[in-house]
GUNUVO-566233 format. One record per atom (N, C-alpha, C): x, y, z. Coordinates in steps of 0.001 Angstrom, whole numbers, plus 524288, in hexadecimal, padded with zeros to 5 digits. Layout:
BEGIN
XYZ;...
END
This chain:
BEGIN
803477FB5680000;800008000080000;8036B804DF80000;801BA809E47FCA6;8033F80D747FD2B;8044180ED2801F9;808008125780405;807C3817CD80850;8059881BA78066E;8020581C2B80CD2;7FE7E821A180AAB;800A88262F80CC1;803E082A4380916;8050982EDD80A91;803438330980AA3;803298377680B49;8000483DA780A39;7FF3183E57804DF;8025A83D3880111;802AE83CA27FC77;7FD06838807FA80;7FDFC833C77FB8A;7F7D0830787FAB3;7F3E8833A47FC2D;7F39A8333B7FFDA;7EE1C83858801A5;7ECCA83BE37FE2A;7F19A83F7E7FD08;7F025844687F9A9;7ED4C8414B7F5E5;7EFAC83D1D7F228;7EDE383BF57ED8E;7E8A98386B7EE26;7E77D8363F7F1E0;7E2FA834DD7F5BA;7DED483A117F3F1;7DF3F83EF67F776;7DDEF842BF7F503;7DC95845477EF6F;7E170842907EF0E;7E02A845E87E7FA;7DCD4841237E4A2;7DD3C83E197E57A;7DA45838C17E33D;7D2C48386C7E67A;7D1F683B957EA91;7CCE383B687EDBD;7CD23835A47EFC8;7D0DA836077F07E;7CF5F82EC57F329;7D014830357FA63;7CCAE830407FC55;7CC9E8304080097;7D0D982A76805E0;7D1D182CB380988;7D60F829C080D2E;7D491829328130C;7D63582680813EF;7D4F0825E781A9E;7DA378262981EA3;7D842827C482379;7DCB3827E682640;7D813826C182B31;7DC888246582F04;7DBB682401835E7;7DE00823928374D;7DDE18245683CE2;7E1E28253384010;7E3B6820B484076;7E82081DFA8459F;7EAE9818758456D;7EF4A81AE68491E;7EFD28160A84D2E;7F1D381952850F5;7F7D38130B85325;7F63D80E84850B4;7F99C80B238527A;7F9F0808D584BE7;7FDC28036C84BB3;7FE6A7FFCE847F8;7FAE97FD92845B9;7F8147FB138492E;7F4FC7F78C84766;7F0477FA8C8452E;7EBB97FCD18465C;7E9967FEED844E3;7EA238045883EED;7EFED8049184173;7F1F58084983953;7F2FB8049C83607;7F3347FFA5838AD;7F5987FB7A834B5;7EF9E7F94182F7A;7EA867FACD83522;7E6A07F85F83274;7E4E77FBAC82CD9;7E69E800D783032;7E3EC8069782D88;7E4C58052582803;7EB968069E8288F;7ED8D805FD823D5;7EDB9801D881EB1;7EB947FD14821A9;7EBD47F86F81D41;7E5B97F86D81BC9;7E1B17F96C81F39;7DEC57FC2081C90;7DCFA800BB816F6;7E11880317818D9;7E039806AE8149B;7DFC280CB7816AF;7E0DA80E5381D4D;7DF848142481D56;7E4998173281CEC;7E35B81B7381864;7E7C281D6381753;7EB4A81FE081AF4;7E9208230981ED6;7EC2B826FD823E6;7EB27825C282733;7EED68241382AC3;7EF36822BE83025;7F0EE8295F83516;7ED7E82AE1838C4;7EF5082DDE83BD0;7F12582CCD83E31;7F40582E5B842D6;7F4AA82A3984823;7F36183168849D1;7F03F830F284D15;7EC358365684D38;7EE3C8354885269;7EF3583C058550B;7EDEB83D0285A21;7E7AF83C4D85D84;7E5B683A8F859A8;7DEA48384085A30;7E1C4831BA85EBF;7E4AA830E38607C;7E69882C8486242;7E52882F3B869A3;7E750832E88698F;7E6488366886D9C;7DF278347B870F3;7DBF48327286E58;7D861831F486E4B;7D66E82DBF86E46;7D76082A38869A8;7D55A824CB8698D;7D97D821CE86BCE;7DE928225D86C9F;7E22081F9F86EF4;7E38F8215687387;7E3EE826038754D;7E70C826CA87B26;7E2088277287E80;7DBC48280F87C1B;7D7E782B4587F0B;7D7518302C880BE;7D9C18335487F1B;7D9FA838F7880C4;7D4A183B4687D9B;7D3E38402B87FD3;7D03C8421687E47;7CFE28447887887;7D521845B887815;7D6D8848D987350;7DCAE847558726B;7DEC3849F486CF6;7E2AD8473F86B3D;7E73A84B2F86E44;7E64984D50870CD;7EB398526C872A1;7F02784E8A87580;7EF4684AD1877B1;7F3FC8490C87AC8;7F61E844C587880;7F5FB8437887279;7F8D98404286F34;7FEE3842A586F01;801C4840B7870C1;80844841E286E96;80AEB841C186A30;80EA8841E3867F3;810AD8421386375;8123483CED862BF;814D783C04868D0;815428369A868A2;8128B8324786974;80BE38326386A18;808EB82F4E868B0;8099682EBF862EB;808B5832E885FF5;8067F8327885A8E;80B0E82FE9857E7;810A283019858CC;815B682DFE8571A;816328280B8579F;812F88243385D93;812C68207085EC4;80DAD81E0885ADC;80A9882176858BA;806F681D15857D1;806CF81EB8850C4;80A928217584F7F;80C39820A3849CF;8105D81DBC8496C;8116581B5684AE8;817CF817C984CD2;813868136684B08;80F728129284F10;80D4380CCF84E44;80A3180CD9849CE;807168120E847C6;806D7811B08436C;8070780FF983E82;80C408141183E2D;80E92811F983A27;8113380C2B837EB;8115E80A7F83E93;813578041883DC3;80D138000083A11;809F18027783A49;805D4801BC838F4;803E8800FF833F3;805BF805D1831D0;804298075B82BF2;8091D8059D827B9;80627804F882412;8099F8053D81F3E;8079E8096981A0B;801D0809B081A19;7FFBF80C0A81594;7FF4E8139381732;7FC978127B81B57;7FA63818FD81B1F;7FC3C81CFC81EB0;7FBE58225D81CE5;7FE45825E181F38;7FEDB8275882356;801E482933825F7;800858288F82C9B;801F88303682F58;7FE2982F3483079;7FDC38357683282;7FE99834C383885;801D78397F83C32;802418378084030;8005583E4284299;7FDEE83E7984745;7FB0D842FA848B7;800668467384BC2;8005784A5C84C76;8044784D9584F12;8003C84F60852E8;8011984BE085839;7FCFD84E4D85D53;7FE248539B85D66;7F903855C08625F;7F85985AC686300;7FE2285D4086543;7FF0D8623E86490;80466863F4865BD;8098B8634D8652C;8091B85DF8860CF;80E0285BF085E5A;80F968601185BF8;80D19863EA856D2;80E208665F853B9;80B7286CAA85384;80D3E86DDE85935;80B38874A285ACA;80E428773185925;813EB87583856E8;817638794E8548B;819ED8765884F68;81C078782784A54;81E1D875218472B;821EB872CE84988;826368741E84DFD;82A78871EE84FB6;828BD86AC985143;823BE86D4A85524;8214086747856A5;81FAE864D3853C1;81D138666285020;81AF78654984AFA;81E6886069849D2;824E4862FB84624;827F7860A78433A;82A9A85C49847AD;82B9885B0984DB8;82D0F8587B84F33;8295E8531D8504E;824AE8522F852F8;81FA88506C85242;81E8284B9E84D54;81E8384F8A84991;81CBA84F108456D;821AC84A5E842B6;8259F84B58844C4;82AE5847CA842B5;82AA8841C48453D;82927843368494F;829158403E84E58;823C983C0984B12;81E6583D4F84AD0;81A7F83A8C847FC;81C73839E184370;8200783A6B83F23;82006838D883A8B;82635834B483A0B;8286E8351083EA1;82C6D8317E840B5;8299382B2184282;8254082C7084537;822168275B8466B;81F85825968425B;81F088272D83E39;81CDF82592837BA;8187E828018363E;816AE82CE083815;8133782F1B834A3;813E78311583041;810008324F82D77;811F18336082724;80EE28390382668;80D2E83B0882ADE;80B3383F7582D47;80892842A9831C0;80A2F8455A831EC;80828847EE8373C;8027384BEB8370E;7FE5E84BD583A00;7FB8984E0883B5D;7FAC1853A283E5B;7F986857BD83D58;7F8B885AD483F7F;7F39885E6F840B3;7F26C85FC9844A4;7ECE88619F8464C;7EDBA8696184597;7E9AA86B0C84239;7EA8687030841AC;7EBAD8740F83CE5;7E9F0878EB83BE4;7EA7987C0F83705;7EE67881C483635;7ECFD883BE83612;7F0E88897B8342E;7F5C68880F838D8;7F4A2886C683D15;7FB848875683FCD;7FE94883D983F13;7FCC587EC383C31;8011687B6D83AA3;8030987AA18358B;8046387F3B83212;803F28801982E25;80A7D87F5D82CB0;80D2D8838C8312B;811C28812C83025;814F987B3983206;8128C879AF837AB;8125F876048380D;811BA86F4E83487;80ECC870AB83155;80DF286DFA82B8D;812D086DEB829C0;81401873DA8278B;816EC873658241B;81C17872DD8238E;81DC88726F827F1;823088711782B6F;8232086A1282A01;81EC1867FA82D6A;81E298632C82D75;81FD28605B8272B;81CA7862A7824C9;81CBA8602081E01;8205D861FB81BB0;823088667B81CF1;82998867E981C0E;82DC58645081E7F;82CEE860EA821E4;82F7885F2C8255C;82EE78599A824E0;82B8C857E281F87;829F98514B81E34;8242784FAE82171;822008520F82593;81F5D84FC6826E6;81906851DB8254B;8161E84C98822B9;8124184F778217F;80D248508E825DB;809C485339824C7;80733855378286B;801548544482746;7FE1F851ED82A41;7F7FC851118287C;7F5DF856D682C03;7F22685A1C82C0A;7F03285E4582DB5;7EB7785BDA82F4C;7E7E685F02833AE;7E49285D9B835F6;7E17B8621283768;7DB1C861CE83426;7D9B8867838354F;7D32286677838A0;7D17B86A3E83A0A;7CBDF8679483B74;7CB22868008410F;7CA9F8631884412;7C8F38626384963;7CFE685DFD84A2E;7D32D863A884CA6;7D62A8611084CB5;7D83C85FE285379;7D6E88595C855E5;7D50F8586E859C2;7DAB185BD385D77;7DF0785AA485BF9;7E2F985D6E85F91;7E0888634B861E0;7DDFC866CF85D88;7DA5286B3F86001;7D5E98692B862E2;7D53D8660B864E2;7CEED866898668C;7CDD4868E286AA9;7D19F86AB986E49;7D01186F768712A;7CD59874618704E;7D0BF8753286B9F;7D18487A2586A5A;7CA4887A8486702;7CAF4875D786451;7C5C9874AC863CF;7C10B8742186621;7C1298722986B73;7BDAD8720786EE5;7B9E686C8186E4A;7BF028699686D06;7BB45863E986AC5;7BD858616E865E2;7BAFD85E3B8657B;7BBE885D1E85DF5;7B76985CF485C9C;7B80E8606885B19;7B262862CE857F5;7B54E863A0850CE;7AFD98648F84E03;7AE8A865D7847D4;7B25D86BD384799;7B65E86A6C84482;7B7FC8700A844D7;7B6D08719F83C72;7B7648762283BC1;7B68187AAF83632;7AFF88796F835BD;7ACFF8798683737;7A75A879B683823;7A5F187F5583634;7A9498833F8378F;7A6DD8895283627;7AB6B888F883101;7A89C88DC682FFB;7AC4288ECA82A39;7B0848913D82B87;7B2A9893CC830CE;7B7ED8971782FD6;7BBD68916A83197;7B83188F55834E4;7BCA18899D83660;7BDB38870B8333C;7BA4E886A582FD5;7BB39883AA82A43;7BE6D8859D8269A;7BD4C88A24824BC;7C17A88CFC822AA;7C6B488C368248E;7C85C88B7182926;7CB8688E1282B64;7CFDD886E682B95;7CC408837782ADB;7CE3A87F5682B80;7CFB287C6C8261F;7CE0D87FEC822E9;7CE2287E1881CD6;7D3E18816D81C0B;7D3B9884F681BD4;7D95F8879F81B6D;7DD2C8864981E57;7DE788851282259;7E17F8819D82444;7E27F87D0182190;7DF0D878EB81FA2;7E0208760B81DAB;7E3AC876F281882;7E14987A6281609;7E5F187BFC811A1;7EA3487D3D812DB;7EA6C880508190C;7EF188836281A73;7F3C387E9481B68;7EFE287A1B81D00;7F5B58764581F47;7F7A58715381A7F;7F4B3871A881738;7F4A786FEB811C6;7F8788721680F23;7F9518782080EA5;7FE868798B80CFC;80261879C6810CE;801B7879E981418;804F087924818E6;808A08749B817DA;8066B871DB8161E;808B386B14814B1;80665866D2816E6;801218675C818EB;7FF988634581A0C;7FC5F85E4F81663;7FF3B858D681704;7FDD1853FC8112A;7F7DC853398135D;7F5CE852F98177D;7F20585050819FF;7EE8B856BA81DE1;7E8958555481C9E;7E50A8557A820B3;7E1CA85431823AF;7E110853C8828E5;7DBED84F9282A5F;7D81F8540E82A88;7D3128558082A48;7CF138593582E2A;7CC84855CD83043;7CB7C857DB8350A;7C6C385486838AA;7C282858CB83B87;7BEC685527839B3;7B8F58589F83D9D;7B94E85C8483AC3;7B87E85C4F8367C;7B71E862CF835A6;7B2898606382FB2;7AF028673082E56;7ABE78647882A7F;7AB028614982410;7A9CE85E86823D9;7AA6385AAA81F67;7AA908601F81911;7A8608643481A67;7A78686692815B0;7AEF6869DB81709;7B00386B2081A15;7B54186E1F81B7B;7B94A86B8E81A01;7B7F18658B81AAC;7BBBD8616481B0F;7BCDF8615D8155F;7BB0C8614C811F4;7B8A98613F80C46;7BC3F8646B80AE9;7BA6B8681C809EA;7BD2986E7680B37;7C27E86CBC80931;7C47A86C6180ED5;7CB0486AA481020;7CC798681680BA6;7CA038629C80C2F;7CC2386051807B8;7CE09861708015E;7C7858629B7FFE7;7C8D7864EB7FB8D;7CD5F86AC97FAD1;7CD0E86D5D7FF7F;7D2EF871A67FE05;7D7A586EFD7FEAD;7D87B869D4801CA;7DE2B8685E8030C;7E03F864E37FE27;7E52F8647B7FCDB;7E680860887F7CC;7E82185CAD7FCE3;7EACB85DFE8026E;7EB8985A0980507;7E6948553F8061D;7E868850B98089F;7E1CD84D9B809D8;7E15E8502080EC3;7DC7284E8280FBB;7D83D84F968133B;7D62B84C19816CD;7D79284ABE81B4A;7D495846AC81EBB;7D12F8483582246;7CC5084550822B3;7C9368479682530;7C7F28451782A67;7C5D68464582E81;7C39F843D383119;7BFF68472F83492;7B97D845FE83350;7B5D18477D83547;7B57484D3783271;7B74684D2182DE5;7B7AD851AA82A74;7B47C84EC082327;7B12C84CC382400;7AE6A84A88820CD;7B0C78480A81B6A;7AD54845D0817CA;7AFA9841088135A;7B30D843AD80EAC;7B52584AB380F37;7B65684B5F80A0A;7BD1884BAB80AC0;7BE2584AF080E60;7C3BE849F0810B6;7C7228463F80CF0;7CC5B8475780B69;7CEF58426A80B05;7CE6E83D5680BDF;7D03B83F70811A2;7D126838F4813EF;7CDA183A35818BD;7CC628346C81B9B;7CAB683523820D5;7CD098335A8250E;7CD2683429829B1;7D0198319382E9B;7CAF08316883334;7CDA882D5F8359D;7CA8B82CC3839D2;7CE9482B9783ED5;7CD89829C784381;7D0C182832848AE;7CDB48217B8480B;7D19781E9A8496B;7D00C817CF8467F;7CD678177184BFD;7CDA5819A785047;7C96D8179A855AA;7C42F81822853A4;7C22D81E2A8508B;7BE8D81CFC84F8B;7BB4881C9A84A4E;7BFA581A808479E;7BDD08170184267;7BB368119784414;7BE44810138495C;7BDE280B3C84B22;7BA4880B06850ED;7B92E80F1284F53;7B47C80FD785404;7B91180E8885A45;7BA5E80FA285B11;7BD0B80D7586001;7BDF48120686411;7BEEF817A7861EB;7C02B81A9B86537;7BB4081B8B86A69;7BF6881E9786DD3;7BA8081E9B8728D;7B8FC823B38745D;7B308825518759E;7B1A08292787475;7B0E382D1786FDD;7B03682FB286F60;7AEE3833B886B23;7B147830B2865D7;7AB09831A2862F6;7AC1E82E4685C94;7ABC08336D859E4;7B0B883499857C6;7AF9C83A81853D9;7AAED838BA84FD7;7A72B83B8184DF6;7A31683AC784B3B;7A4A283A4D844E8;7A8E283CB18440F;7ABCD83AF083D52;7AE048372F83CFB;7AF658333F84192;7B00082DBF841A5;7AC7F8299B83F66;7AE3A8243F83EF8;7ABA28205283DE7;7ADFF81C8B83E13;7AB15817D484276;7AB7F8139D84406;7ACA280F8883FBF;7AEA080D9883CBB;7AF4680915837F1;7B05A8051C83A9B;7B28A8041483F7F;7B2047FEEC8424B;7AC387FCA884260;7A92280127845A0;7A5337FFB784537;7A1EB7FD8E8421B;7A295800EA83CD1;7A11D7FE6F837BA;7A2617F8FC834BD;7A59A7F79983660;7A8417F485833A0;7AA3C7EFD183675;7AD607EFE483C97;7AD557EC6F8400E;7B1077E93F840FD;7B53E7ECE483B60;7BB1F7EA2583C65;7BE3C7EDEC83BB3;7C3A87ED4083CE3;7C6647F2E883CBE;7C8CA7F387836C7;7CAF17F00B83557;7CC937F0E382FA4;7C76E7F29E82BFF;7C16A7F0D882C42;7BF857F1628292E;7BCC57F6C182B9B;7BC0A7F8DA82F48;7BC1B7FFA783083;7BF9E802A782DD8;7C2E88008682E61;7C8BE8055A82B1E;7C757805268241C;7C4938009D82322;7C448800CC81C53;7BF00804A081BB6;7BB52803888203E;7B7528051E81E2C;7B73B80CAD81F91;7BA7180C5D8226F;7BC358132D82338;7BFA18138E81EAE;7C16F8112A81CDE;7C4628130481763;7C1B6813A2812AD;7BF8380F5B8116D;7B92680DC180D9B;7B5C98147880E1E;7B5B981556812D2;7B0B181821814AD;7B34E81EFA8123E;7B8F781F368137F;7BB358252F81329;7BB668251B80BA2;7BD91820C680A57;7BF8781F58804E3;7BB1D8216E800CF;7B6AD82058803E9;7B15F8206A7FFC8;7AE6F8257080309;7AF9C8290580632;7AE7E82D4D807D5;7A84382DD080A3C;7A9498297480D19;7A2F98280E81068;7A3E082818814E8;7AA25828DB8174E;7AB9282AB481D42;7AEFC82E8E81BAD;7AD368331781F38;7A950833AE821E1;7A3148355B81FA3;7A098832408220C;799A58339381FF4;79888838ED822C4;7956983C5782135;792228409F823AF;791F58401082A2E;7901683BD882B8F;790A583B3A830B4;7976F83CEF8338F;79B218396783084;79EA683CFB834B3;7A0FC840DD83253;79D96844A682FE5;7A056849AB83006;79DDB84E07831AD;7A04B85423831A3;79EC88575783260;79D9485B3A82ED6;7991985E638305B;798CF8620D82CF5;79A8A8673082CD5;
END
C-alpha cells in the first residue's frame, strides 16, 4: 500500500475523493485503523479525556503525546500520522520549534496546532524548519475557557467572517492541513471551497474534505458526554473492524455526517 502523505490528500482534494481520519492512541488499535483503510491517524490531546479522565484536554504533556506516537507509529504502515502539540507547548515559536521536534522525533509526520492570526509566524517557522503543520480552527478545545464551554463557535457573521480569514491567513502562512470543529456546516463549506489546502471536519458538516472522529466514540465506549456530531458504528455494526469500514463507506459516499450531526 501506498503512504499517505500531505501531498495524497491535496490530490485527494483535487480529485473530490473524500478521506477519513481518527484519532489512535496505542499499536494495536492504529494497526487496525490503518489496514482498514483510515487515511489519518491523530494521536489527539482528546486522550486527556478518554484516556487519563480529565475533564478537559489542558493537562496532556508533550510527553504524553511523544509516548503514544512512539506506540503509534509502531502500529502503522499506511497512513499519515498527525501528532497534537498540547496546550502551552507552542505559546511562543521558540517552544513551538523545540516541542514540535521532540513529536516529529517520536514519528509524526505532523504536528497539530490549535489557533488563528497569532500563530502565523509560528507556522511559518515550523514549515521553514521541515516540519509540517495541520491548523485547527473553530471550537478549539485547548480554549474552552476562554470559551466558556465547548460550545458552536462562527454562528454570527463577524465570527464567521473572522474565522474564514484566518483560515486563509494560516494557509499562506504554510499550513498543508486543516481540521474545523463545531462550527456551521454552511461556514465549513465556505472554508473549503476558498482553501486549495484539505479540509477536515469534525462536527462541521458533509462538505469537508476529510472527516475525523475520537475512536472512543466511533466505538461508543467513551464515558459521559457523547458529542452530538459523533456516531456510534460499533453499535451499528457489532464488530470493531466492521465499524471502522462502515465509518469509511459512510464519509466516502458523504452520508456521514447526516443533518442530524451537524450544525447550523
Amino acid at each position: 500500500m501506498s503512504k499517505i502523505t500531505g501531498s495524497t490528500l491535496l490530490k485527494f482534494k483535487q480529485e473530490n475523493k473524500k478521506f477519513t481520519a481518527l484519532t489512535a492512541y496505542d499499536a494495536s488499535f492504529a494497526s487496525a485503523f490503518d489496514s482498514e483503510g483510515v487515511d489519518v491517524l491523530l494521536v489527539g490531546d482528546s486522550m486527556g479525556m478518554v484516556l487519563q479522565g480529565h475533564s478537559d484536554t489542558l493537562p496532556v504533556s508533550v510527553e504524553d503525546i511523544a509516548y503514544h506516537t512512539r506506540c503509534v507509529r509502531r502500529g502503522i504502515e499506511r497512513a499519515l500520522l498527525i501528532a497534537d502539540m498540547p496546550f502551552m507547548s507552542y505559546a511562543t515559536p521558540e517552544q513551538a520549534m523545540t516541542n514540535a521536534s521532540t513529536l516529529m522525533k517520536a514519528g509524526a509526520n505532523m504536528v497539530k496546532i490549535e489557533g488563528g492570526h497569532w500563530l502565523l509566524s509560528t507556522v511559518t517557522q515550523l514549515t521553514e524548519r521541515g516540519i509540517p503543520v495541520c491548523a485547527h480552527l473553530g471550537l478549539t478545545p485547548q480554549s474552552v475557557h476562554v470559551f466558556g464551554g465547548f460550545k458552536v463557535q462562527g454562528r454570527d457573521a463577524d465570527n464567521a467572517d473572522r474565522i474564514l480569514k484566518e483560515a486563509k491567513a494560516l494557509e499562506a502562512a504554510g499550513a498543508q492541513l486543516l481540521v474545523v470543529e463545531c462550527i456551521p456546516a454552511t461556514l465549513a463549506k465556505a472554508i473549503t471551497d476558498a482553501l486549495t489546502i484539505p479540509v477536515i471536519g469534525i462536527g462541521a458538516g458533509n462538505d469537508t474534505n476529510g472527516q475525523i472522529l475520537v475512536m472512543h466514540d466511533v466505538l461508543g465506549i467513551s464515558s459521559g458526554y457523547i458529542p452530538r456530531f459523533s456516531k456510534n458504528y460499533l453499535k451499528q455494526t457489532g464488530e470493531i473492524r466492521s465499524a471502522i469500514r462502515a465509518y469509511i463507506e459512510e464519509v466516502s459516499q458523504g452520508t456521514f455526517p447526516s443533518p442530524e450531526h451537524t450544525f447550523s
